[in-house]
Biopython code that builds the backbone (N, CA, C, O; Angstrom):
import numpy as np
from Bio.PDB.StructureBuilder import StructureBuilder

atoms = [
    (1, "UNK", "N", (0.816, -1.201, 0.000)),
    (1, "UNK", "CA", (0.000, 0.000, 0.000)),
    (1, "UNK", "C", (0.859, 1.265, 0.000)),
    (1, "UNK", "O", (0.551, 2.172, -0.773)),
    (2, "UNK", "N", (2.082, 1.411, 0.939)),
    (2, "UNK", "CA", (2.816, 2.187, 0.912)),
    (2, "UNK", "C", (3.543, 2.515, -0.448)),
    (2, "UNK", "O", (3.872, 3.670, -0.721)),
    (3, "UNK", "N", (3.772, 1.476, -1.267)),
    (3, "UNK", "CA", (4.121, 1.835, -2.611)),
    (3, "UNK", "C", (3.862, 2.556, -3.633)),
    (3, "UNK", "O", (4.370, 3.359, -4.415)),
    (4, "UNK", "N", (2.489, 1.780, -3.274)),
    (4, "UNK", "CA", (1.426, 2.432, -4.444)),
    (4, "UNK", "C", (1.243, 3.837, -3.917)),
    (4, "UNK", "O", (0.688, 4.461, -4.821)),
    (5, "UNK", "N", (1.412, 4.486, -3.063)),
    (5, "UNK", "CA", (0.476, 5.683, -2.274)),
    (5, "UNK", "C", (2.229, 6.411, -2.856)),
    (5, "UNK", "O", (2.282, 7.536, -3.352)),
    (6, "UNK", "N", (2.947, 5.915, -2.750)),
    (6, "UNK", "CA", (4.311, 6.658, -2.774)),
    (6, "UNK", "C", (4.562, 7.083, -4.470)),
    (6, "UNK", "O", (5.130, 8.107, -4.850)),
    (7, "UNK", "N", (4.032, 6.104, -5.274)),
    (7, "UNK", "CA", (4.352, 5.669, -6.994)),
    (7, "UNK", "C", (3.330, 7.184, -7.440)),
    (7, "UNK", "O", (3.641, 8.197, -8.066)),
    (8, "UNK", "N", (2.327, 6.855, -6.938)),
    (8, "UNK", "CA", (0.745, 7.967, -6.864)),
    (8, "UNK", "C", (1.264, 8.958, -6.784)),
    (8, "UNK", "O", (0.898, 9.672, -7.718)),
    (9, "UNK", "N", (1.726, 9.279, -6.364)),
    (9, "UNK", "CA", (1.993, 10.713, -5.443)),
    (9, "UNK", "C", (3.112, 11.369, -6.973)),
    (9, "UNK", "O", (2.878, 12.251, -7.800)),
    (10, "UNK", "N", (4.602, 10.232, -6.746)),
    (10, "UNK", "CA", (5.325, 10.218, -7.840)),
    (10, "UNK", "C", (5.386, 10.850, -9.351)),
    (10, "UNK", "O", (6.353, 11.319, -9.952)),
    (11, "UNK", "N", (3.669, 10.665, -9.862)),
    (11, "UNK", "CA", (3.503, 10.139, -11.068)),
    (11, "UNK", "C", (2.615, 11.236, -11.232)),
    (11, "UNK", "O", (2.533, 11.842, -12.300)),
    (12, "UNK", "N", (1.884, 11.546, -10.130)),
    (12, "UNK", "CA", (1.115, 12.921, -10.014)),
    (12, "UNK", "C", (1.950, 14.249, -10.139)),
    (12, "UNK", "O", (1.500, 15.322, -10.542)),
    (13, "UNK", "N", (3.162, 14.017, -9.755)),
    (13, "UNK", "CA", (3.936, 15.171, -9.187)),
    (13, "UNK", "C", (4.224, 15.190, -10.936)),
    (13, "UNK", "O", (3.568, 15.876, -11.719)),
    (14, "UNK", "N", (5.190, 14.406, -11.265)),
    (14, "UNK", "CA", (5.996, 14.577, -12.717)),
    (14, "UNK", "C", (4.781, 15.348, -13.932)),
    (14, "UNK", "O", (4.857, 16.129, -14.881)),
    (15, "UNK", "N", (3.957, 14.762, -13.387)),
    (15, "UNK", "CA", (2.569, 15.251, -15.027)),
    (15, "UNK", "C", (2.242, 16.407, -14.460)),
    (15, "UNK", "O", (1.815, 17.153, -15.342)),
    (16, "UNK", "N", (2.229, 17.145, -12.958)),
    (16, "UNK", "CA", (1.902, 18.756, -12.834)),
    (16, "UNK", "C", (3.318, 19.092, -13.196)),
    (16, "UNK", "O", (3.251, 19.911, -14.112)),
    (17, "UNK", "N", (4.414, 18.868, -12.936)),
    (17, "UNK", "CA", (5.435, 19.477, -13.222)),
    (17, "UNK", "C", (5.972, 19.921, -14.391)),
    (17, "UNK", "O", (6.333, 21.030, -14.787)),
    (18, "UNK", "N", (5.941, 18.363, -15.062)),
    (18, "UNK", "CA", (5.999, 18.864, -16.651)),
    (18, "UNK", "C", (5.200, 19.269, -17.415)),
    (18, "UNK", "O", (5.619, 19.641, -18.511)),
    (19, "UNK", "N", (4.025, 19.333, -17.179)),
    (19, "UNK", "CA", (3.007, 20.733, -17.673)),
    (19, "UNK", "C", (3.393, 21.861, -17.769)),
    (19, "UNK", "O", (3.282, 22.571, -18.768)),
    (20, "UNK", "N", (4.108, 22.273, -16.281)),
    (20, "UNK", "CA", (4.120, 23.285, -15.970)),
    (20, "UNK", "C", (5.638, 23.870, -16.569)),
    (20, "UNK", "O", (5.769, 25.086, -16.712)),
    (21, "UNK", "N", (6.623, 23.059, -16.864)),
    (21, "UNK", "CA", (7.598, 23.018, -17.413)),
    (21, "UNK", "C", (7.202, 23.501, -18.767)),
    (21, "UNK", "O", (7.612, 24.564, -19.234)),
    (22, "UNK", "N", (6.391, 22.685, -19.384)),
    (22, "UNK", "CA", (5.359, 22.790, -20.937)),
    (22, "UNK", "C", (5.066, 24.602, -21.171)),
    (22, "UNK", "O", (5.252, 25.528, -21.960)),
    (23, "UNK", "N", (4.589, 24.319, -20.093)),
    (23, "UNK", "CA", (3.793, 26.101, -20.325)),
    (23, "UNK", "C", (4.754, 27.360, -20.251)),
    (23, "UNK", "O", (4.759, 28.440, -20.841)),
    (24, "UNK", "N", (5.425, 26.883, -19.452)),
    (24, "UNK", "CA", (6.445, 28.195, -18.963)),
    (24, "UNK", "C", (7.423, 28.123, -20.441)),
    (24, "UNK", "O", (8.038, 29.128, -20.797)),
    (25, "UNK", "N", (7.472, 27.136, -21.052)),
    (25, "UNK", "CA", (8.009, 27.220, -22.575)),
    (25, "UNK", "C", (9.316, 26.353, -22.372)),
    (25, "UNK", "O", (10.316, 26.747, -22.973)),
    (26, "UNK", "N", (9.384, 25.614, -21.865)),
    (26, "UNK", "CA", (10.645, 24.744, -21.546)),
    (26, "UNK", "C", (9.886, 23.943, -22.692)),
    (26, "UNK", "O", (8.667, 23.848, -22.834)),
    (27, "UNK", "N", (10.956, 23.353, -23.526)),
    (27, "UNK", "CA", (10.292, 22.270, -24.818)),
    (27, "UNK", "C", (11.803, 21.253, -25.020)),
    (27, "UNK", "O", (11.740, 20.444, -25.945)),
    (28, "UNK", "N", (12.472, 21.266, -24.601)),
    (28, "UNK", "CA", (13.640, 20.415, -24.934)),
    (28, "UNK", "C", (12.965, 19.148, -24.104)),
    (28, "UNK", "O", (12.120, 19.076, -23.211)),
    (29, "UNK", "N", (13.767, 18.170, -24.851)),
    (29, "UNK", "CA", (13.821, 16.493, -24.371)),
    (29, "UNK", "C", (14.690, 16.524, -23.183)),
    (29, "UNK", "O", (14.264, 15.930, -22.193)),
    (30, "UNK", "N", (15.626, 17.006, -23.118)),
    (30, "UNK", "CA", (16.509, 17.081, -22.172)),
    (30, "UNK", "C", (15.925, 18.133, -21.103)),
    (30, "UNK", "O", (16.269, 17.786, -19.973)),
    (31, "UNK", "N", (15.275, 19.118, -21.098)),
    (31, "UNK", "CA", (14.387, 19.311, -19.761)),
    (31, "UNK", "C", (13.477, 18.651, -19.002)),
    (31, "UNK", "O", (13.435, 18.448, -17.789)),
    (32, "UNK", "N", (12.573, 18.268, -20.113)),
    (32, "UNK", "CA", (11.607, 17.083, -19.573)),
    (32, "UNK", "C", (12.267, 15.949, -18.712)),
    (32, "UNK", "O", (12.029, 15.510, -17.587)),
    (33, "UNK", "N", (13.260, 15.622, -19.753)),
    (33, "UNK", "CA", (14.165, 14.422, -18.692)),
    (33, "UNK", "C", (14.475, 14.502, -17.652)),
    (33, "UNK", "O", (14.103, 13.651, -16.844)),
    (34, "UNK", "N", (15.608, 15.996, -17.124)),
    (34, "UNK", "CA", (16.040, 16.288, -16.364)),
    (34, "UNK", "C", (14.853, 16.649, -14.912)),
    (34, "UNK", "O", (15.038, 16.336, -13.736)),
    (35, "UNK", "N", (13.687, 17.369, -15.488)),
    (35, "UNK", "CA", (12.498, 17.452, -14.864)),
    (35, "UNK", "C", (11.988, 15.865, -13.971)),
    (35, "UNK", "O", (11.839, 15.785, -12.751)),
    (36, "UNK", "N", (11.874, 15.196, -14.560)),
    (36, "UNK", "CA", (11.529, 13.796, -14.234)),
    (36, "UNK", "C", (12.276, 13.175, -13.844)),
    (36, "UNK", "O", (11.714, 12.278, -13.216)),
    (37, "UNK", "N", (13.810, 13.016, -13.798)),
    (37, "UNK", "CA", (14.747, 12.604, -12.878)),
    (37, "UNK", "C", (14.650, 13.688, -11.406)),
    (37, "UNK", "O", (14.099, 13.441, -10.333)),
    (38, "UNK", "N", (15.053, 14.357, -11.634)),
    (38, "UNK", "CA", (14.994, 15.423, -10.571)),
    (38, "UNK", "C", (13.521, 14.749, -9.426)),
    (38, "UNK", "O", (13.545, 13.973, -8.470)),
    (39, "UNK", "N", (12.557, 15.375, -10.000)),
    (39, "UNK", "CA", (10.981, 14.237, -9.006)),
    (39, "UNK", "C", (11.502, 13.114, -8.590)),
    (39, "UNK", "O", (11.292, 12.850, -7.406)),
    (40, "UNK", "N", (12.468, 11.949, -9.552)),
    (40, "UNK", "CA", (12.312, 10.877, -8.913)),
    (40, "UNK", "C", (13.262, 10.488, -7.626)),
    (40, "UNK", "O", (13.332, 9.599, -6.777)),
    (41, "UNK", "N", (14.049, 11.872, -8.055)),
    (41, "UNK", "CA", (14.955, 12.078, -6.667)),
    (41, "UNK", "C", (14.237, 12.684, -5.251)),
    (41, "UNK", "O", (14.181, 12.140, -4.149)),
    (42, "UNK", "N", (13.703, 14.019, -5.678)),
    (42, "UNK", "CA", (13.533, 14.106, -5.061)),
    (42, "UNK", "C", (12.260, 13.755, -3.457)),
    (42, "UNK", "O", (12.401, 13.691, -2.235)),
    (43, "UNK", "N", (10.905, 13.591, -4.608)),
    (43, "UNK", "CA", (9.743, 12.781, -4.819)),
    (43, "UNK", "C", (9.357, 11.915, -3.377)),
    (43, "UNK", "O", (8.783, 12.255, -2.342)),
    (44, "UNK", "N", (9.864, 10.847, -3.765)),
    (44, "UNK", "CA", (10.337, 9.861, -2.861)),
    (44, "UNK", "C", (10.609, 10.174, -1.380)),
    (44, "UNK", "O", (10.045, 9.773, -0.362)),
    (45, "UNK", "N", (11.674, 11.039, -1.572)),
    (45, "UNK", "CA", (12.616, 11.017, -0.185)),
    (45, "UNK", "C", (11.598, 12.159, 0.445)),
    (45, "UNK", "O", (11.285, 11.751, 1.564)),
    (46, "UNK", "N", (11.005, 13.328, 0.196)),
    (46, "UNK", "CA", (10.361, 14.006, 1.176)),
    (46, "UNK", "C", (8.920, 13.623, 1.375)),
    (46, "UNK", "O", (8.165, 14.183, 2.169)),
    (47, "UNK", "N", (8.615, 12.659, 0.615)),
    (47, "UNK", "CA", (7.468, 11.772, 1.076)),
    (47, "UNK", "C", (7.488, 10.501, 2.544)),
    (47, "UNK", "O", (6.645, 10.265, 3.409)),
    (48, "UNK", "N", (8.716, 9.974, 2.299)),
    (48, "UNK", "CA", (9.775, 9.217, 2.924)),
    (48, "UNK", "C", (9.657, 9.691, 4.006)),
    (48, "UNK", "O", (9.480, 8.920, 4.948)),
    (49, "UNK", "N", (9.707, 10.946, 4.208)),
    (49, "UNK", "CA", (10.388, 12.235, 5.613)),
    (49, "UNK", "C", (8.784, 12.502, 6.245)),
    (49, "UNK", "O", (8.501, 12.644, 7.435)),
    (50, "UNK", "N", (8.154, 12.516, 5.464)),
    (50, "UNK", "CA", (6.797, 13.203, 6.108)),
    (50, "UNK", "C", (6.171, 11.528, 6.590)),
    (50, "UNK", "O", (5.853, 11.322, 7.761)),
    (51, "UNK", "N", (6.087, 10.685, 5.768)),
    (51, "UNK", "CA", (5.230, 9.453, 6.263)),
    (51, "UNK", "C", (6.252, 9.393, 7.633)),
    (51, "UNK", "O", (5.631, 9.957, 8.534)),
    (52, "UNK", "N", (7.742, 8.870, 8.201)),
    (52, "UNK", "CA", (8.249, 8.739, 9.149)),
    (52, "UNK", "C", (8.215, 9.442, 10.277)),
    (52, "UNK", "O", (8.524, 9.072, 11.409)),
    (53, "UNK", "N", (7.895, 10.289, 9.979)),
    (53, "UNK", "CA", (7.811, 11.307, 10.903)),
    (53, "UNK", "C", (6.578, 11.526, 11.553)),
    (53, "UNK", "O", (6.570, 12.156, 12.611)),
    (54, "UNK", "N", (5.272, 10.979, 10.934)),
    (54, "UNK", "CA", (3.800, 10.488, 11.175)),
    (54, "UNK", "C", (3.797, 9.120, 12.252)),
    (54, "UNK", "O", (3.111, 8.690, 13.179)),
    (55, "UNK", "N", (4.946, 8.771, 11.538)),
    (55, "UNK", "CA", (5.016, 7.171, 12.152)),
    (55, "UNK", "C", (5.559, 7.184, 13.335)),
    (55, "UNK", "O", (4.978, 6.496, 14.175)),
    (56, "UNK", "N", (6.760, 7.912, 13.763)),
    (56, "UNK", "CA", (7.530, 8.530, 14.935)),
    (56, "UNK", "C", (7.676, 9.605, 15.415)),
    (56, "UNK", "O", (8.699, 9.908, 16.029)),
    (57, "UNK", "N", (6.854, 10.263, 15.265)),
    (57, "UNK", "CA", (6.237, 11.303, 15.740)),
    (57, "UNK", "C", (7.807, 12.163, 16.395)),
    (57, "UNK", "O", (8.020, 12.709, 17.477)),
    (58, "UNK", "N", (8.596, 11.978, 15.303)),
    (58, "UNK", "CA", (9.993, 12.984, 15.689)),
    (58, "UNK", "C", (9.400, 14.703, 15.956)),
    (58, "UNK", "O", (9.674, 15.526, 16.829)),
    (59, "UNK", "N", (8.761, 14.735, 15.120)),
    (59, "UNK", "CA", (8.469, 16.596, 15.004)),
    (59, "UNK", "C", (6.373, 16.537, 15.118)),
    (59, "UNK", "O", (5.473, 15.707, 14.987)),
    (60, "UNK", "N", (6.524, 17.883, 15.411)),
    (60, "UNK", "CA", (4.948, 17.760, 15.651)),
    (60, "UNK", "C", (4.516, 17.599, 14.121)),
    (60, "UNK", "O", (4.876, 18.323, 13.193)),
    (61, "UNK", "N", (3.912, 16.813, 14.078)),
    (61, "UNK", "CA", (3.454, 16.611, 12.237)),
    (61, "UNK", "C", (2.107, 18.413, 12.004)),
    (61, "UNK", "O", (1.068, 18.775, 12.557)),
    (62, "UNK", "N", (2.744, 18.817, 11.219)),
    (62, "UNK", "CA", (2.102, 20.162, 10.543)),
    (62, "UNK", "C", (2.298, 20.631, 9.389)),
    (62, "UNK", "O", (3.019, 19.818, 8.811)),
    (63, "UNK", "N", (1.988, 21.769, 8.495)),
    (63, "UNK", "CA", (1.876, 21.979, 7.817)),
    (63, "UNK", "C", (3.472, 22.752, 7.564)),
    (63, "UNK", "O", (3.884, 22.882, 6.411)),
    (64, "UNK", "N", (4.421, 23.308, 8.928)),
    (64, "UNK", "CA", (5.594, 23.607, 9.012)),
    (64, "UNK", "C", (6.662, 22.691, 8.226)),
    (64, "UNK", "O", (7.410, 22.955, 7.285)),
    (65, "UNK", "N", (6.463, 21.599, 8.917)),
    (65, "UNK", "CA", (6.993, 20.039, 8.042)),
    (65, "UNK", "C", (7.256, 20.067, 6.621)),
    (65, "UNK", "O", (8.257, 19.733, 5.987)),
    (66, "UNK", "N", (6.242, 20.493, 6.290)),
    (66, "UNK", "CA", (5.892, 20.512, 4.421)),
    (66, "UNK", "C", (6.841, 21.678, 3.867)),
    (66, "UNK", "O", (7.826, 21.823, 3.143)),
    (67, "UNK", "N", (5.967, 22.401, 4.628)),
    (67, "UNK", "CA", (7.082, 23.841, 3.966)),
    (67, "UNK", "C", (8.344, 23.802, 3.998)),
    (67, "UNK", "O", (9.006, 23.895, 2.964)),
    (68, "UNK", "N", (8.823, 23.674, 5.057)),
    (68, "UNK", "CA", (9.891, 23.616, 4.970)),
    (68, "UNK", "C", (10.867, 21.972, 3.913)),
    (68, "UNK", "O", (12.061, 21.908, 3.619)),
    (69, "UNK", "N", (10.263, 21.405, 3.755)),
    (69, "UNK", "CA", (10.603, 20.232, 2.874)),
    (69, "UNK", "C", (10.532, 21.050, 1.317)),
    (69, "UNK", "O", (11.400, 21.045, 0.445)),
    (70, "UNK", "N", (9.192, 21.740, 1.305)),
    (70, "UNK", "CA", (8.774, 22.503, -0.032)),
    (70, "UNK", "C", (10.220, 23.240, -0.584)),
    (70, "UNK", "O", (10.685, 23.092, -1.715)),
    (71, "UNK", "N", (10.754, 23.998, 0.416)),
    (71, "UNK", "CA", (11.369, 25.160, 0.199)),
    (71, "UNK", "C", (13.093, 24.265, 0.098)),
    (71, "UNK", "O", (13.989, 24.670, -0.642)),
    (72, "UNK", "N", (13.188, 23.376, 0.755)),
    (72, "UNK", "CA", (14.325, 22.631, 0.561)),
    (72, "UNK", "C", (14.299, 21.843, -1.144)),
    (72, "UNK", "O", (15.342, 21.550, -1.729)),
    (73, "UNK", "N", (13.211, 21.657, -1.599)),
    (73, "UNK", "CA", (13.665, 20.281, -2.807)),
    (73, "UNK", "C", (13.356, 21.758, -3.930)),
    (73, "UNK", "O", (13.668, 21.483, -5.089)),
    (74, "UNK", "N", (12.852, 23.107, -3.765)),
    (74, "UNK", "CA", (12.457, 24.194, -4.688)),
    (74, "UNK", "C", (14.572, 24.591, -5.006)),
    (74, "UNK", "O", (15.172, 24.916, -6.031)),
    (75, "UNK", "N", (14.993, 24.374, -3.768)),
    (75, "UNK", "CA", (16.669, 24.840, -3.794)),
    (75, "UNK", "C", (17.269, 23.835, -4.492)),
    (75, "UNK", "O", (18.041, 24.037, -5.429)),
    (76, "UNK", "N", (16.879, 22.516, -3.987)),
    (76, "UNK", "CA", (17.599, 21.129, -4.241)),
    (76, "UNK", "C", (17.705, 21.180, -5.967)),
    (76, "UNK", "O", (18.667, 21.054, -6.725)),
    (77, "UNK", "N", (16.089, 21.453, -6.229)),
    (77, "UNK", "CA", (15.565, 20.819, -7.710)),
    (77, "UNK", "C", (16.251, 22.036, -8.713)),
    (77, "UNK", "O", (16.619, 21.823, -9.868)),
    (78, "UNK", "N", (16.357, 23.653, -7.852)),
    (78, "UNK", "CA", (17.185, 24.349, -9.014)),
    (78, "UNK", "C", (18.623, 24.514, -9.193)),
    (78, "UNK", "O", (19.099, 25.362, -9.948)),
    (79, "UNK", "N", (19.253, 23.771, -8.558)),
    (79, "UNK", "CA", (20.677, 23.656, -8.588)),
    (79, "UNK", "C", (20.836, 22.539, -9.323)),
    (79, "UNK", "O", (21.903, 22.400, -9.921)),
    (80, "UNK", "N", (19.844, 21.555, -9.420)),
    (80, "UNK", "CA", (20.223, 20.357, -10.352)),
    (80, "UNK", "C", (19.925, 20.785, -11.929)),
    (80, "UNK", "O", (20.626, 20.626, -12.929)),
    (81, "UNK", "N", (18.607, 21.392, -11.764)),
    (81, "UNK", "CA", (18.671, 22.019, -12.774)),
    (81, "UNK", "C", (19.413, 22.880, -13.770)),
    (81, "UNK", "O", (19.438, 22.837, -15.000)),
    (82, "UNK", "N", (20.171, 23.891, -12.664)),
    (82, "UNK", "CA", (21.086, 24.882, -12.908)),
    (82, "UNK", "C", (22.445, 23.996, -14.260)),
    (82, "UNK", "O", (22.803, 24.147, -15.428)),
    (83, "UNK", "N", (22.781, 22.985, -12.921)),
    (83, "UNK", "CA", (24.153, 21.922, -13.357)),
    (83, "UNK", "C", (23.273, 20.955, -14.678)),
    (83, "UNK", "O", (24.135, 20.871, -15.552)),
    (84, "UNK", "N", (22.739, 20.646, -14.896)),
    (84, "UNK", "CA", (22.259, 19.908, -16.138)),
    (84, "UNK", "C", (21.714, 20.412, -16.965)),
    (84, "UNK", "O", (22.009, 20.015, -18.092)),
    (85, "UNK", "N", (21.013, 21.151, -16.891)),
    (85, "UNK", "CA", (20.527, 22.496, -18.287)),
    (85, "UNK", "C", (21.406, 23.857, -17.883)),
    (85, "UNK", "O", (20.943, 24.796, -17.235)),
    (86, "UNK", "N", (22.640, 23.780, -18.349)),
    (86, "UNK", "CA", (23.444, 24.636, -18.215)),
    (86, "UNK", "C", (22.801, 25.856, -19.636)),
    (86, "UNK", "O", (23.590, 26.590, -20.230)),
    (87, "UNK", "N", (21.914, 25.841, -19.817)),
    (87, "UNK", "CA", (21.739, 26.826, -21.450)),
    (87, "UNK", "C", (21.070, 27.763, -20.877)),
    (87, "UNK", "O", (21.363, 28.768, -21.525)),
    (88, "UNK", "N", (20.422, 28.027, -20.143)),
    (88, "UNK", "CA", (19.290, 29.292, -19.275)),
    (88, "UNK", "C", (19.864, 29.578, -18.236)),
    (88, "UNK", "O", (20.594, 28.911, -17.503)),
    (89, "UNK", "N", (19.356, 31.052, -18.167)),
    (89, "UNK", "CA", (19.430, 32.006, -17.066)),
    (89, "UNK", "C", (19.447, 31.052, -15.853)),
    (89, "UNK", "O", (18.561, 30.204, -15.746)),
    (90, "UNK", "N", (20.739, 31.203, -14.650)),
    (90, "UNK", "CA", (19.837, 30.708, -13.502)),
    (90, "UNK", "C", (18.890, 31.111, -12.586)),
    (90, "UNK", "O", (18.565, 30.380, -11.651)),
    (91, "UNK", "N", (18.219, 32.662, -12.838)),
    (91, "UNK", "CA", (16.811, 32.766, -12.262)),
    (91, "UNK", "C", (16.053, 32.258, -12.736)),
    (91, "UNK", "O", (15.360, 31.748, -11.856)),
    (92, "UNK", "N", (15.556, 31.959, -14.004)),
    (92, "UNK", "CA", (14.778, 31.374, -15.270)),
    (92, "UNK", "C", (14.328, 29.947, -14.025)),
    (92, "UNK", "O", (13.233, 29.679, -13.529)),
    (93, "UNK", "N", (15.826, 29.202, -13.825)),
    (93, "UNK", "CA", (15.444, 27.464, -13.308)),
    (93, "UNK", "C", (14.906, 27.822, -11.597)),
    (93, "UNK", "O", (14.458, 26.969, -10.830)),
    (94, "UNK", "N", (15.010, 28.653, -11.415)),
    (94, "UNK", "CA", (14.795, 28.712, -9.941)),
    (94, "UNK", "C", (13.494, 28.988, -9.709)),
    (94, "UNK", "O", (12.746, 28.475, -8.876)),
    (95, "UNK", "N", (13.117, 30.453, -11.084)),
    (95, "UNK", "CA", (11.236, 30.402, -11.111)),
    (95, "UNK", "C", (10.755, 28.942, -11.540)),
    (95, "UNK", "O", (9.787, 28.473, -10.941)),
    (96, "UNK", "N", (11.276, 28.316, -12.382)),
    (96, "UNK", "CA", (11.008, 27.012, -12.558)),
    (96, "UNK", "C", (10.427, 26.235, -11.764)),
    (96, "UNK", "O", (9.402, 25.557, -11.836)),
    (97, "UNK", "N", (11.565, 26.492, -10.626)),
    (97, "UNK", "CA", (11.569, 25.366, -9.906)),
    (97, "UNK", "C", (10.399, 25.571, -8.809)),
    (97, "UNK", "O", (9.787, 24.732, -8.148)),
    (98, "UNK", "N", (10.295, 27.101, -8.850)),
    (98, "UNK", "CA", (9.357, 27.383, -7.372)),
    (98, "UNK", "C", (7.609, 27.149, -8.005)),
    (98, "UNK", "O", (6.625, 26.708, -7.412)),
    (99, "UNK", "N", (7.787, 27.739, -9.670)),
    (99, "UNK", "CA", (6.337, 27.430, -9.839)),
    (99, "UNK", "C", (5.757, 25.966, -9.887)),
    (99, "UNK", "O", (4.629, 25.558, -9.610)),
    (100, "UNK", "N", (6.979, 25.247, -10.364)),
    (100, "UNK", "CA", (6.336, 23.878, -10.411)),
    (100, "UNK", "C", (6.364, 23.276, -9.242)),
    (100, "UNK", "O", (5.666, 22.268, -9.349)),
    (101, "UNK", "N", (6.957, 23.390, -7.806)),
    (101, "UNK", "CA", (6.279, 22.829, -6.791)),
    (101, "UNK", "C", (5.315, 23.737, -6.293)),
    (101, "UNK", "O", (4.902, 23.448, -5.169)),
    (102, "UNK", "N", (4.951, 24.517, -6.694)),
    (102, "UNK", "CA", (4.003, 25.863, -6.017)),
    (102, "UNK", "C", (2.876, 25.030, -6.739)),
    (102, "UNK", "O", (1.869, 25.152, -6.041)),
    (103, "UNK", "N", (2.636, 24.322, -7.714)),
    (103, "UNK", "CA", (1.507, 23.955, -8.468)),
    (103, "UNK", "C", (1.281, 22.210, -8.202)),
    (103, "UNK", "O", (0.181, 21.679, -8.052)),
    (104, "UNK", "N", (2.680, 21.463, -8.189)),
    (104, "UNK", "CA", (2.565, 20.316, -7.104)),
    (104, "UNK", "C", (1.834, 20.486, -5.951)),
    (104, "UNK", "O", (0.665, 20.103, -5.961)),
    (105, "UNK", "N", (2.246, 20.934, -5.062)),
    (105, "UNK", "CA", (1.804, 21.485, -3.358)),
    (105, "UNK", "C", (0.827, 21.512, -3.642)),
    (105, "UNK", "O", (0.174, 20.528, -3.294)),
    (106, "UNK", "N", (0.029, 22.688, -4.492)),
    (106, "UNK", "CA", (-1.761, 23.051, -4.116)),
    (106, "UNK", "C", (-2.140, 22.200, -4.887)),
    (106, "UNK", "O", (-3.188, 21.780, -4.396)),
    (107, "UNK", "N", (-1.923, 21.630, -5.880)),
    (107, "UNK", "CA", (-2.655, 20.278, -6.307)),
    (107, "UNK", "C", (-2.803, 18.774, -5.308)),
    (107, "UNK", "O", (-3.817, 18.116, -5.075)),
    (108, "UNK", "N", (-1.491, 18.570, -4.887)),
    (108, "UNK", "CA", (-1.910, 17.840, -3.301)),
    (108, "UNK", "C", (-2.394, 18.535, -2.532)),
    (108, "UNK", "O", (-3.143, 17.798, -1.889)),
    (109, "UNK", "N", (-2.497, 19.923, -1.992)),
    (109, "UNK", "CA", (-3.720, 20.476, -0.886)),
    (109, "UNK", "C", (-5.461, 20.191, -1.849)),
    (109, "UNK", "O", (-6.437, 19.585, -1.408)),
    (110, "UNK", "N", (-5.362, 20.664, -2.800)),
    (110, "UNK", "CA", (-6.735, 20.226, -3.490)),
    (110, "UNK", "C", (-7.206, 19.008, -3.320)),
    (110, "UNK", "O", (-8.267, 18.754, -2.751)),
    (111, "UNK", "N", (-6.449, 18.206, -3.799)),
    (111, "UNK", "CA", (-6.650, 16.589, -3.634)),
    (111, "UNK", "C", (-7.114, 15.762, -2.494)),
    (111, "UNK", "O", (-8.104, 15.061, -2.282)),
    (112, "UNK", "N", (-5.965, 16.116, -1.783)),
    (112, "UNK", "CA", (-5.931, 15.154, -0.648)),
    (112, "UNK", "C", (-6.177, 16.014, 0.521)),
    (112, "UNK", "O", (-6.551, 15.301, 1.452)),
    (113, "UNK", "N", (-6.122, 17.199, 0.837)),
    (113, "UNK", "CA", (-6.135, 18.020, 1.844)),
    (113, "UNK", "C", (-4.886, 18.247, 2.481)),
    (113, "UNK", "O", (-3.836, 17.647, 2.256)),
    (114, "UNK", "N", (-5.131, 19.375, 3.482)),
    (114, "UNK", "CA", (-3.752, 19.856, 4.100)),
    (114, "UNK", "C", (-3.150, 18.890, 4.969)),
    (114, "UNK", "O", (-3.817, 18.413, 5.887)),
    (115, "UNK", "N", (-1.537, 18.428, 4.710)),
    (115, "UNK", "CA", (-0.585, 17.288, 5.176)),
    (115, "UNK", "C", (-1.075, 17.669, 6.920)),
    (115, "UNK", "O", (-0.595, 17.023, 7.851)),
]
sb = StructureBuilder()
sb.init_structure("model")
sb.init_model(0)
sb.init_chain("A")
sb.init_seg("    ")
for serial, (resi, resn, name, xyz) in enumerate(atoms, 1):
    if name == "N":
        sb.init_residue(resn, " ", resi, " ")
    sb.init_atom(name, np.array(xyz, "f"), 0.0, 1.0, " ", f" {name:<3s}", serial, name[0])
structure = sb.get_structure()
C-alpha cells in the first residue's frame, strides 16, 4: 500500500510538473528528462520524511513540516537544474523550480487536503 500511495503521489507530481515546465516554454527532451529525474529524486525522499515522521512522531506533524521540505527540494531541484541544463538564465530554473512545486503542493492540498 505504501508503494502504491508513494508511486501515486510520484507520477502525479511529474505530469503537474511537466506541464508546468510545458507552459512556462521549456520544450527540450533534455528538460523534460532532467524534470523527471529530478521528481524521482527528489519525490520519494520528502514523502519518505513526512510518512516517518507520522510514524515517529519525531516533530509535531504540521503543515511547518511541508514547507519547509517545499522550500528545501524548490533549492535542491534548481541547482540540479542549474548543473544539467546549463543553457538558461539561472533565475529562469529557480522560477522554474518554485512554480512547479508551487503547483505540485496546491494540487496535493486540493486533492488530498492539508498534510
Amino acid at each position: 500500500m505504501v508503494i502504491i500511495s508513494f508511486l501515486t503521489a510520484l507520477i502525479l507530481t511529474i505530469l503537474i510538473e511537466e506541464t508546468v515546465t510545458f507552459l512556462l516554454g521549456y520544450r527540450t527532451k533534455n528538460t523534460f528528462l532532467v524534470v523527471s529525474l529530478v521528481n524521482v529524486i527528489t519525490n520519494p525522499i520528502a514523502n519518505y520524511i513526512v510518512m516517518a515522521n507520522n510514524i515517529f512522531n519525531i516533530i509535531k506533524p504540521d503543515i511547518s513540516l511541508v514547507i519547509v521540505l517545499e522550500v528545501l527540494i524548490v533549492f535542491i531541484e534548481w541547482k540540479i537544474l542549474e548543473y544539467a541544463l546549463p543553457d538558461q538564465k539561472k533565475q529562469s530554473y529557480l522560477i522554474l523550480s518554485i512554480i512547479m512545486n508551487l503547483a505540485s503542493f496546491l494540487t496535493g492540498v486540493i486533492l488530498f487536503g492539508l498534510p
